[in-house]
ROSE-4610 file (N, C-alpha, C; in Angstrom, 1 decimal, always signed):
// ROSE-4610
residu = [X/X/X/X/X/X/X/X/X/X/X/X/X/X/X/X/X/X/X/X/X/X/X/X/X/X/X/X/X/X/X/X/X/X/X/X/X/X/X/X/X/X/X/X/X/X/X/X/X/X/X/X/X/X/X/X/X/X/X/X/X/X/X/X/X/X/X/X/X/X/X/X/X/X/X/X/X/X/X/X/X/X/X/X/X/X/X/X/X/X/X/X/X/X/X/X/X/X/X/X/X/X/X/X/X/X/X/X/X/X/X/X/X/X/X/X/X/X/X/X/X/X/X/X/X/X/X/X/X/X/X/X/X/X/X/X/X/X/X/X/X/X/X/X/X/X/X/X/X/X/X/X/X/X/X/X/X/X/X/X/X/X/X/X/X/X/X/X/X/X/X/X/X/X/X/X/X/X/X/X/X/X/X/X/X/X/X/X/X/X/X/X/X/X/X/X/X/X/X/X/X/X/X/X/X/X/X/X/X/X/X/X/X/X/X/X/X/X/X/X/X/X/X/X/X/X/X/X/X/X/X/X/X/X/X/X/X/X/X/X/X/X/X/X/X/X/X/X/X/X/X/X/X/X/X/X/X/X/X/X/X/X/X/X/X/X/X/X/X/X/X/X/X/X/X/X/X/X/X/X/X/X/X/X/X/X/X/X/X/X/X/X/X/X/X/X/X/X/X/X/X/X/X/X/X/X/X/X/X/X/X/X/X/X/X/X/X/X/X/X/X/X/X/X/X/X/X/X/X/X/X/X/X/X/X/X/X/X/X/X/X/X/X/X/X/X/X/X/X/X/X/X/X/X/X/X/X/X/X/X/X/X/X/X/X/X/X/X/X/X/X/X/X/X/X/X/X/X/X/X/X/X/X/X/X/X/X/X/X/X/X/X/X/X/X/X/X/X/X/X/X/X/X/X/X/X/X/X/X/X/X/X/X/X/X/X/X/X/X/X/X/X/X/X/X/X/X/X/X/X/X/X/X/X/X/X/X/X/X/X/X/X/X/X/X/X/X/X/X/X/X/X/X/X/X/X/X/X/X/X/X/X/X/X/X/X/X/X/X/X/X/X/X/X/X/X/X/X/X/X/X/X/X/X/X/X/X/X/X/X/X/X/X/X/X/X/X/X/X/X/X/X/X/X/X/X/X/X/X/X/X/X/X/X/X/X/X/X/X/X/X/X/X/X/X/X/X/X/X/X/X/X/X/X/X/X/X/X/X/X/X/X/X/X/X/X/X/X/X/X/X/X/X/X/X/X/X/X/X/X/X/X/X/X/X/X/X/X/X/X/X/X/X/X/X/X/X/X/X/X/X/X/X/X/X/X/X/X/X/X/X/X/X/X/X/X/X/X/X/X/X/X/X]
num = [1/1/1/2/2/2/3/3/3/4/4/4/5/5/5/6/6/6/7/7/7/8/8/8/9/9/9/10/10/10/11/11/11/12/12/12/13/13/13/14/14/14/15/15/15/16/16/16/17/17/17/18/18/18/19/19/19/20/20/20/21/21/21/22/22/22/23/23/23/24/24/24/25/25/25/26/26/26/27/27/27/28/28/28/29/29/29/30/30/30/31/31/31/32/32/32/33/33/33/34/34/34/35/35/35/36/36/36/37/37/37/38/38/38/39/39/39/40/40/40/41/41/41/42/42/42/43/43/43/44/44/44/45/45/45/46/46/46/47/47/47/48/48/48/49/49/49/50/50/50/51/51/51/52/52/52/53/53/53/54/54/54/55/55/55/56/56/56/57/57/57/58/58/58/59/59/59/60/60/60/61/61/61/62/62/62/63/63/63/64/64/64/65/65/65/66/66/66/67/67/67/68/68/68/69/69/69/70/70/70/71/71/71/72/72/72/73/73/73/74/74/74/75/75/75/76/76/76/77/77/77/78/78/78/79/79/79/80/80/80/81/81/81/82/82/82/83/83/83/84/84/84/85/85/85/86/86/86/87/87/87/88/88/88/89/89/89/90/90/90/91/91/91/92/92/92/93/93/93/94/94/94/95/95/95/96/96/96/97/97/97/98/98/98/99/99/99/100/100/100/101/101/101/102/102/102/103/103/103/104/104/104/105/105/105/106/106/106/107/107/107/108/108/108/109/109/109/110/110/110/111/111/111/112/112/112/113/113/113/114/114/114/115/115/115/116/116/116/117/117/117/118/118/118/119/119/119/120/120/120/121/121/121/122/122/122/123/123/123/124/124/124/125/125/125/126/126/126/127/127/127/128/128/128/129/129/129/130/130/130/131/131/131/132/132/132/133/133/133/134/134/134/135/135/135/136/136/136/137/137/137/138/138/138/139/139/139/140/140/140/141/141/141/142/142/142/143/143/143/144/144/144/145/145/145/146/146/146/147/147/147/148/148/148/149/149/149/150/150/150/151/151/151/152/152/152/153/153/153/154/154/154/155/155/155/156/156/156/157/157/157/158/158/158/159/159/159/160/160/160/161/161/161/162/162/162/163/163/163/164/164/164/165/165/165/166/166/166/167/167/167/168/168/168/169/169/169/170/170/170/171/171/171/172/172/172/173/173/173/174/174/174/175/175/175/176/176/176/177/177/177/178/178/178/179/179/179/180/180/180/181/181/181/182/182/182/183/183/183/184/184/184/185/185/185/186/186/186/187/187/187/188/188/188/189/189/189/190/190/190/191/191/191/192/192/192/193/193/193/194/194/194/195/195/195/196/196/196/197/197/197/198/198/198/199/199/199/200/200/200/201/201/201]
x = [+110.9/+111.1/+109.9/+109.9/+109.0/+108.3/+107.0/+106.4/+106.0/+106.2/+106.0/+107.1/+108.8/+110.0/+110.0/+109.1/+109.1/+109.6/+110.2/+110.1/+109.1/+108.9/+107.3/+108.1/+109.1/+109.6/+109.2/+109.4/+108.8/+107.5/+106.8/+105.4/+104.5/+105.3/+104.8/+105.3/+106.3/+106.3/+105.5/+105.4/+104.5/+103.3/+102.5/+101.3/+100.9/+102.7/+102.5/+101.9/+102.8/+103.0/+101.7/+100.8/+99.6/+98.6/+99.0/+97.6/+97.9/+99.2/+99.4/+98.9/+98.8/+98.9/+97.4/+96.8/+94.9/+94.7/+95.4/+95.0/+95.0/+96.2/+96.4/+95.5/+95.3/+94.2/+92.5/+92.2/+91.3/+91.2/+91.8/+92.1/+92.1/+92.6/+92.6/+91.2/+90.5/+89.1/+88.0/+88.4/+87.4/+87.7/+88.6/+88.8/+87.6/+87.8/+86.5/+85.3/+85.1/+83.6/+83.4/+84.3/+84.0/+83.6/+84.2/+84.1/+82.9/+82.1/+80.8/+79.7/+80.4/+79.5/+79.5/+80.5/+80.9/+80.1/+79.6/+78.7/+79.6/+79.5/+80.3/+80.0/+80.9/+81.0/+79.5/+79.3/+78.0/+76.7/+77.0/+76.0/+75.4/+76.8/+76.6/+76.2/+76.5/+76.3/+74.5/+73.9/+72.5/+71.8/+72.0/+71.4/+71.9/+72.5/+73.4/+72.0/+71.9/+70.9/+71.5/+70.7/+70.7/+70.4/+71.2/+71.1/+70.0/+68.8/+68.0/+67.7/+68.1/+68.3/+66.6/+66.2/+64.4/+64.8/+65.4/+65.7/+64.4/+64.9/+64.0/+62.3/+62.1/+60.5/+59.6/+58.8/+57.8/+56.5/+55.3/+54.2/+53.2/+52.7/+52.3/+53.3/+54.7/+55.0/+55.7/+56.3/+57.3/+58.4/+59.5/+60.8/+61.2/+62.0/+62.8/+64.1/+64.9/+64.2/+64.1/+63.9/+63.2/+64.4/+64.8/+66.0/+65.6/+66.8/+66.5/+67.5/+66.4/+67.5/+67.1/+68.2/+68.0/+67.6/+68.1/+67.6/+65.7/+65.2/+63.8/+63.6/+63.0/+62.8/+62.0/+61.9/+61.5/+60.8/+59.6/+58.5/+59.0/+59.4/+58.9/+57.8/+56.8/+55.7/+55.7/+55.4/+55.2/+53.9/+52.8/+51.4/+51.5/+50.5/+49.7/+49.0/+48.8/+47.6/+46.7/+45.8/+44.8/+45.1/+45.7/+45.9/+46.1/+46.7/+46.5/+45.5/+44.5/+43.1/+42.4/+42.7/+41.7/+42.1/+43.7/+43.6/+43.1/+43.3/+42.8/+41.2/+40.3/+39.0/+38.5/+37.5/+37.0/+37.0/+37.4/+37.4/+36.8/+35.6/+34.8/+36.0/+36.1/+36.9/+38.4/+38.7/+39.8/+39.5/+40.7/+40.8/+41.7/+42.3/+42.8/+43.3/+42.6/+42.7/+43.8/+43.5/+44.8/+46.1/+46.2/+47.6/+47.6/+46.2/+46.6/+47.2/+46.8/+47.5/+49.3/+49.6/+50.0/+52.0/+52.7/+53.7/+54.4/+54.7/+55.2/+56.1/+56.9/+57.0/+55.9/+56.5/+55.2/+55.0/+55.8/+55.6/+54.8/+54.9/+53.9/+52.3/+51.9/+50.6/+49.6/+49.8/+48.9/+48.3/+47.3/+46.7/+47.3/+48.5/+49.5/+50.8/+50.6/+51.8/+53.0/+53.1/+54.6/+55.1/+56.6/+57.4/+56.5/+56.6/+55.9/+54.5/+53.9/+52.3/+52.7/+53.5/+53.8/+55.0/+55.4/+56.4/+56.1/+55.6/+55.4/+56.4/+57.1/+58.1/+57.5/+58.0/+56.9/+58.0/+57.9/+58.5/+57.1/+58.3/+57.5/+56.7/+56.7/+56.2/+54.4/+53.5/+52.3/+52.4/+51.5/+51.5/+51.4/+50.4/+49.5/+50.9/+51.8/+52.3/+53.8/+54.0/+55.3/+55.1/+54.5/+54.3/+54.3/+54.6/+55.0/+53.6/+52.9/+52.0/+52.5/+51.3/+51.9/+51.2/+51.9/+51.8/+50.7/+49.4/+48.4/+47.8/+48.7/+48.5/+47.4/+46.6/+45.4/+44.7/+43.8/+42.0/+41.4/+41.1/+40.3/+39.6/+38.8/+38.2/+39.4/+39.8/+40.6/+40.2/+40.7/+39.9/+39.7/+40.4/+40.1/+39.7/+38.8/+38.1/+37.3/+36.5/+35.6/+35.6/+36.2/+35.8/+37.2/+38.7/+39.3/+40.3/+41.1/+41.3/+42.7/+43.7/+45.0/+45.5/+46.9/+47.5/+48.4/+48.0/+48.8/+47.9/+47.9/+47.0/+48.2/+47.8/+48.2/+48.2/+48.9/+48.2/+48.1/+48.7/+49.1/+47.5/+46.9/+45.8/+44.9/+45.1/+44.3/+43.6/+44.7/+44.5/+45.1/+44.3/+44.5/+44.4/+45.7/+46.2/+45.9/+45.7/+45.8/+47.4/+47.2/+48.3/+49.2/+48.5/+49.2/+50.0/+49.8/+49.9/+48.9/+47.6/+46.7/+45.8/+45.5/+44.7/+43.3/+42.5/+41.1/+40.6/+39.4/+38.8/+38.9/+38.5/+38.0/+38.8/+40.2/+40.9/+42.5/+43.4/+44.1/+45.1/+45.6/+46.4/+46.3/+46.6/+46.1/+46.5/+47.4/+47.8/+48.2/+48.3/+49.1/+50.2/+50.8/+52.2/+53.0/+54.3/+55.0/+55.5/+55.9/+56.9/+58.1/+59.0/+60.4/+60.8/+61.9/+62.5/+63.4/+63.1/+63.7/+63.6/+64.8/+64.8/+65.0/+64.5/+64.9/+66.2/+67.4/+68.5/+68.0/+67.8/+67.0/+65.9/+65.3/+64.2/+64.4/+65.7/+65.8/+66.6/+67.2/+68.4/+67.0/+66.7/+66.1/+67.3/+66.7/+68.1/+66.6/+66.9/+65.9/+66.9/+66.3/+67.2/+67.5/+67.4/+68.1/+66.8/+66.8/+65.8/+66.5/+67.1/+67.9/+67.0/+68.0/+68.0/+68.9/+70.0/+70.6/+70.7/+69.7/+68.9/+67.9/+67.9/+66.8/+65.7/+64.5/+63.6/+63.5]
y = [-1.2/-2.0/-2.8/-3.9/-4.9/-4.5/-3.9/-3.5/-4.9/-5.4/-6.8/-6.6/-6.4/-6.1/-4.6/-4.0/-2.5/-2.8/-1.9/-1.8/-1.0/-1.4/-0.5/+0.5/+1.3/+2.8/+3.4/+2.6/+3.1/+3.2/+2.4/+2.7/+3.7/+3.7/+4.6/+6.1/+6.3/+7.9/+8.1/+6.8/+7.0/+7.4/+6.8/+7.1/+8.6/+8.9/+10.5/+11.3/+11.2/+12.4/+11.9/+10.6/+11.0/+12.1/+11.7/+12.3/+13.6/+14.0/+15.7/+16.1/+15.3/+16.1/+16.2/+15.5/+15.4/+16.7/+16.6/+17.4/+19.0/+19.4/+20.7/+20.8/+19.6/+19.9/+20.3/+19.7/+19.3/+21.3/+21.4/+22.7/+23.9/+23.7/+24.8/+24.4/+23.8/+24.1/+24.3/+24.1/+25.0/+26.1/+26.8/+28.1/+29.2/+28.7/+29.5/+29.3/+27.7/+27.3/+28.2/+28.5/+28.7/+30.4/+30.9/+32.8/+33.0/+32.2/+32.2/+32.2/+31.7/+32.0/+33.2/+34.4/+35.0/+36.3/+37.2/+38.4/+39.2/+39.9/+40.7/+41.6/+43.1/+44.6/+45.0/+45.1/+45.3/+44.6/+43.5/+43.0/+43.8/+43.7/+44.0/+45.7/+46.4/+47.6/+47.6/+46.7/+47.1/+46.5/+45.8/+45.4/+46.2/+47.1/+48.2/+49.2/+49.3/+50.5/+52.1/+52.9/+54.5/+54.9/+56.0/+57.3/+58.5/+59.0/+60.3/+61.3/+62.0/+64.0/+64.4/+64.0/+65.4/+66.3/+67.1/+68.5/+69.1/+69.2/+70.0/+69.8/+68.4/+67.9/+68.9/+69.5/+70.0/+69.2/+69.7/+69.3/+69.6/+67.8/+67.9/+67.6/+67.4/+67.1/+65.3/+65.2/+64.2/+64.2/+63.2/+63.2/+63.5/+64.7/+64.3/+64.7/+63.6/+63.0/+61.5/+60.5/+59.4/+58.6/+58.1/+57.6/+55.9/+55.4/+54.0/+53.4/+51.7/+50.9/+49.6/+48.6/+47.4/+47.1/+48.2/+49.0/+48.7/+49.5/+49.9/+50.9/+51.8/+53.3/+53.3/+54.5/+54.4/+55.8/+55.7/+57.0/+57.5/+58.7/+59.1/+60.7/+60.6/+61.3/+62.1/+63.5/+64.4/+64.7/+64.1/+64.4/+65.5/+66.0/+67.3/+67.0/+67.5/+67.2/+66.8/+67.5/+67.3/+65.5/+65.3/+64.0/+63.1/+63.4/+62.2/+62.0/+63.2/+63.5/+62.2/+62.7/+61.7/+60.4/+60.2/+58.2/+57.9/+58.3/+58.6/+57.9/+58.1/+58.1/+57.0/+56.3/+54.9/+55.4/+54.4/+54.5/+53.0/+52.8/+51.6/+51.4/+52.2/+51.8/+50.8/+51.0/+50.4/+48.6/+48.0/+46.4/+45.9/+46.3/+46.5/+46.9/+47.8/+48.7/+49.1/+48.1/+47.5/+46.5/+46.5/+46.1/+44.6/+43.7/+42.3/+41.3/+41.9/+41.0/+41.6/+43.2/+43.8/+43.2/+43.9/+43.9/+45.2/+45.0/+46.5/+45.4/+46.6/+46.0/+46.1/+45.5/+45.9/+47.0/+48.2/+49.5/+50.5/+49.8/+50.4/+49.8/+49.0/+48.3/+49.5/+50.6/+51.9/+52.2/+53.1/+54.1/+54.6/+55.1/+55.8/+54.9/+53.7/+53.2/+53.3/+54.1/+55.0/+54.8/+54.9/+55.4/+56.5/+57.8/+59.2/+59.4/+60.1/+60.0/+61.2/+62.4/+63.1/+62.1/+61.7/+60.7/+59.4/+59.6/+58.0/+57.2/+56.2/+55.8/+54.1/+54.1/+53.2/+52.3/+51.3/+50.7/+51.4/+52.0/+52.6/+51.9/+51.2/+49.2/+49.3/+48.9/+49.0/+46.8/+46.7/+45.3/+44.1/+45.2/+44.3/+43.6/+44.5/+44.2/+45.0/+45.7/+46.2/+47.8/+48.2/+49.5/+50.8/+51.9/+52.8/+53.8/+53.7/+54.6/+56.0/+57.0/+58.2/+58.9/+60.1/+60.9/+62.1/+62.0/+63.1/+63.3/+64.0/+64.3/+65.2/+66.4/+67.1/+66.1/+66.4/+65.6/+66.9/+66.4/+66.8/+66.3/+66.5/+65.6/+65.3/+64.0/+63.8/+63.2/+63.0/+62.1/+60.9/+60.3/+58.7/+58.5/+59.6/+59.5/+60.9/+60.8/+62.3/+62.6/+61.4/+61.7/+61.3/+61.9/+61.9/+62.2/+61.6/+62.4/+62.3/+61.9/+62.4/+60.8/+60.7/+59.2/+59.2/+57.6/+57.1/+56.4/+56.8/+55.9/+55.7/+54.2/+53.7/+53.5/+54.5/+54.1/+53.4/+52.2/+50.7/+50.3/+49.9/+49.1/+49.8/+51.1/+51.6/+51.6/+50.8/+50.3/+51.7/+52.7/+53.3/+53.2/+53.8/+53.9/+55.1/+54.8/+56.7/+57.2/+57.7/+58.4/+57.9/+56.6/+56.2/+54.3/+54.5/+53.6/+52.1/+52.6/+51.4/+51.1/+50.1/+50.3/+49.9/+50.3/+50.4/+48.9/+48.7/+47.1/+47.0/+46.0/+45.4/+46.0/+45.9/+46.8/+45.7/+46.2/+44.5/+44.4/+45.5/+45.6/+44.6/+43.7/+42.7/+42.9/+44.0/+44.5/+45.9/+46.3/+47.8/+47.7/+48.7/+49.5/+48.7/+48.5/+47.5/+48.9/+48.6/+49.6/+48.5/+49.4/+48.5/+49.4/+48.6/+49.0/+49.6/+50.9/+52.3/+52.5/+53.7/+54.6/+55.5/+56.3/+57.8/+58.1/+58.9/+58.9/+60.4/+61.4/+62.3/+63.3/+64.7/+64.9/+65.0/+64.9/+65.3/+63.9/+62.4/+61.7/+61.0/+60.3/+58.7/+57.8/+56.8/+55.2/+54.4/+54.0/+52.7/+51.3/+50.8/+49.1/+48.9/+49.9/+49.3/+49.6/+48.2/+48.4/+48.4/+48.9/+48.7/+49.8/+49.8/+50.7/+51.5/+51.5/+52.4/+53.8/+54.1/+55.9/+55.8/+57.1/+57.4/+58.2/+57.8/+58.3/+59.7]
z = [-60.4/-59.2/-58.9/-58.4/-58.2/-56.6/-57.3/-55.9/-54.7/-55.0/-54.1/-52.8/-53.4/-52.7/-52.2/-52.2/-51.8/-50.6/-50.0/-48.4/-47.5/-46.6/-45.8/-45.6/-45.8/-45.3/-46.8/-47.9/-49.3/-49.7/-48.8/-49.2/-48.3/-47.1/-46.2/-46.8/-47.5/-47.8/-49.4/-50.0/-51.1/-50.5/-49.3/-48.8/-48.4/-47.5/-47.3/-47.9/-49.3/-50.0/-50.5/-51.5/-51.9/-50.8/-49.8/-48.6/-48.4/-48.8/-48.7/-49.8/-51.4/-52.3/-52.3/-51.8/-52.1/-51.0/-49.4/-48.9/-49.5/-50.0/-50.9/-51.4/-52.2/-53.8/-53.1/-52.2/-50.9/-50.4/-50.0/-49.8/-50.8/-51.5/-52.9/-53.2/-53.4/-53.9/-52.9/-51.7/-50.6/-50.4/-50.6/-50.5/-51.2/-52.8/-53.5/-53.0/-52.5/-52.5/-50.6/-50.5/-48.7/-49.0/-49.9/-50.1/-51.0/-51.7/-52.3/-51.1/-49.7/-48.7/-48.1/-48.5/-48.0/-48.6/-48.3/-48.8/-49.8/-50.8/-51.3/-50.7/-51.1/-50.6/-50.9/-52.0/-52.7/-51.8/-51.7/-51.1/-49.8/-49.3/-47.4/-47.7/-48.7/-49.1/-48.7/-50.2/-50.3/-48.8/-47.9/-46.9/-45.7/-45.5/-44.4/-44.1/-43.1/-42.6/-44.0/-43.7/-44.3/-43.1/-43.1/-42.4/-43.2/-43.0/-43.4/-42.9/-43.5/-42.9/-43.2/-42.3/-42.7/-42.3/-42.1/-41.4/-42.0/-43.7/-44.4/-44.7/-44.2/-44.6/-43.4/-44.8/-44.1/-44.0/-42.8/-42.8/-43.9/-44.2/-45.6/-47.1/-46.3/-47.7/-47.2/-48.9/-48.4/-48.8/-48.2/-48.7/-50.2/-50.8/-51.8/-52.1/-52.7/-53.5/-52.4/-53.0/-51.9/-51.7/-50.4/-50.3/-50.4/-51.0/-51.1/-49.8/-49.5/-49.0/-49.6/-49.6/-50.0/-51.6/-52.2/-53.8/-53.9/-53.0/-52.5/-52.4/-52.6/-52.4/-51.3/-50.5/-48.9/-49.5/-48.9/-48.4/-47.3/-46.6/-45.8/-45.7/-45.2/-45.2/-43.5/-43.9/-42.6/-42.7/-41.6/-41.8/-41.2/-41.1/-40.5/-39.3/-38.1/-37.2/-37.4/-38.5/-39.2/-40.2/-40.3/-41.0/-40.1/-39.0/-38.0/-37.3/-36.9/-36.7/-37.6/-38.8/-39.7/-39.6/-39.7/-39.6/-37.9/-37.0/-35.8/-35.9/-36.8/-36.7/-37.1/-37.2/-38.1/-39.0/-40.1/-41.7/-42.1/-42.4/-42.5/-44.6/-45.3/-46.2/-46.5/-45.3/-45.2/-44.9/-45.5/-46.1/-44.4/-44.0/-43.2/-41.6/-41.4/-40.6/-39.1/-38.6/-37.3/-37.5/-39.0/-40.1/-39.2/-39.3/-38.4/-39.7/-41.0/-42.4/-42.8/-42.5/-43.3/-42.3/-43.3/-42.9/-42.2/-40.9/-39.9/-38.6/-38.1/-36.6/-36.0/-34.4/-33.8/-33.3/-33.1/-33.1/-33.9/-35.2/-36.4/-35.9/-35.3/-35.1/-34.1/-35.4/-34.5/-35.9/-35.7/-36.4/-37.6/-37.2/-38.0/-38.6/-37.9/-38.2/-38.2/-37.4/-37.0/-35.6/-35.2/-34.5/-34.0/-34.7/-34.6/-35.1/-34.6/-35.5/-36.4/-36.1/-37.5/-38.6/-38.5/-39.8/-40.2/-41.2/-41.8/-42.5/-42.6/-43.3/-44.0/-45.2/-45.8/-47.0/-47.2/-48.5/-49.6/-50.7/-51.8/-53.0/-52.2/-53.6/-53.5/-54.2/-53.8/-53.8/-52.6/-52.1/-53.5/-54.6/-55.4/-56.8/-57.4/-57.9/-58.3/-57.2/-56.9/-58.0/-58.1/-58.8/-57.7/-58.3/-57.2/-56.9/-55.7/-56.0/-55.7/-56.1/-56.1/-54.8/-54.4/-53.5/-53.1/-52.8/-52.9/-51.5/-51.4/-49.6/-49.2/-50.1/-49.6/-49.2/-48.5/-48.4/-48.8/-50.2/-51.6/-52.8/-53.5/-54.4/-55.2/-56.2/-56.9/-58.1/-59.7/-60.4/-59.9/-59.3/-58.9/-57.6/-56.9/-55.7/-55.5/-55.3/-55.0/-53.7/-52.5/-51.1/-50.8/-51.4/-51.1/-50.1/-48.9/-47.9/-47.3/-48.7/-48.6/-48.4/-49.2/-49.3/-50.8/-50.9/-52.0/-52.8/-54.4/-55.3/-55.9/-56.4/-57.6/-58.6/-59.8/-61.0/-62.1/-61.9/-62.9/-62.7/-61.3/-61.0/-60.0/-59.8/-58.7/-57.4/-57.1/-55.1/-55.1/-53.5/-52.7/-51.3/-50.7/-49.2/-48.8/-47.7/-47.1/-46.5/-45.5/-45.3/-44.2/-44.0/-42.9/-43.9/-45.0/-46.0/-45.5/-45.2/-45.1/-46.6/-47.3/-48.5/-48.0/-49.2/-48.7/-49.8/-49.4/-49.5/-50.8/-51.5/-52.6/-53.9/-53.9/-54.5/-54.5/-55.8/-56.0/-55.0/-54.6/-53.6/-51.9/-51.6/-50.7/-49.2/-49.1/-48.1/-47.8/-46.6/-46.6/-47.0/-47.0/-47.6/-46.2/-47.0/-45.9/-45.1/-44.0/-43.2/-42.4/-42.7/-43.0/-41.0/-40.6/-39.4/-39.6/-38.4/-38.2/-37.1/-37.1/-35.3/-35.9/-35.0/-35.0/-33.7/-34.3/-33.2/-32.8/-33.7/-33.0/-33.9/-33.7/-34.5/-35.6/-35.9/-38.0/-38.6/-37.8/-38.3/-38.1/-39.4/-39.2/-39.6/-39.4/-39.5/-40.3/-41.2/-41.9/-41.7/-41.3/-41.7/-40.5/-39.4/-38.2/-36.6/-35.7/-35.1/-33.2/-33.0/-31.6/-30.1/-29.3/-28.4/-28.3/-29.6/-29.2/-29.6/-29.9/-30.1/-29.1/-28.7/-27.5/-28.6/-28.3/-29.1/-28.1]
């Protein structure tokens, strides 16, 4: 048929239906592109606060085995009196000291860096190159310090923290030990990942 003689009632439903069929088509491919913005299960999994039972952490030890969030492993450490005594004191060693570089809330911006001055809760990464330092909680002579007084050495590159996860000067590690956000809901349930009012400390 000679589109010249069309009639406008024939070109007007030709027009329709192109603009429904684009819209459909228009539609079917925002669908996928819209749910790629959408978090998977997994995802919202690794970024969901943890619930942590210390019931059993005694003074002087630490969590085990170490609970992860955000596929991170989390320290938590039970000082001793005597260990909060000592970060308590000047420590001219420390790179650090009042965490004005390091990463914490502002809650952590103490001594201890804690919520609690007995529980320390820490990302288990060392700052310098994501290596896990290890756990030597006496203040005792050690191979890799003679005036040792309880913390975390590293042993890929040998930056040491103490016990409140602060690192000490000239050493590759460029910051303290991060401390990630937490509440305590009460003396034995910590929460990591989550920072509210609604636990009464």
């Amino acid at each position: 048929m000679d589109e010249t003689n069309s009639s406008p009632v024939t070109r007007r439903y030709l027009l329709i239906a192109t603009s429904a069929v684009t819209t459909v088509g228009a539609a079917g491919a925002a669908v996928p592109f819209a749910r790629s913005w959408t978090p998977s299960e997994k995802a919202k999994a690794l970024g969901a606060p943890i619930e942590v039972d210390i019931t059993k952490l005694k003074p002087g030890e630490i969590l085990k085995p170490a609970p992860e969030w955000r596929g991170r492993g989390i320290v938590v450490v039970y000082r001793t009196p005597e260990a909060i005594e000592r970060l308590e004191a000047e420590n001219r060693r420390l790179a650090d000291p009042m965490s004005k570089r390091s990463v914490q809330p502002n809650y952590a911006k103490n001594s201890t860096r804690s919520r609690r001055p007995e529980i320390g809760v820490y990302l288990s990464q060392c700052t310098h190159l994501g290596c896990v330092p290890k756990y030597y909680g006496e203040a005792k002579p050690e191979q890799f310090d003679s005036r040792w007084k309880g913390g975390f050495f590293c042993p890929c590159h040998g930056s040491k923290f103490d016990l409140a996860g602060r690192v000490e000067k000239n050493l590759p590690a460029p910051t303290n030990l991060e401390v990630p956000v937490h509440q305590f809901e009460n003396d034995t349930i910590l929460h990591v990942g989550v920072d509210t009012e609604e636990f009464d400390e």
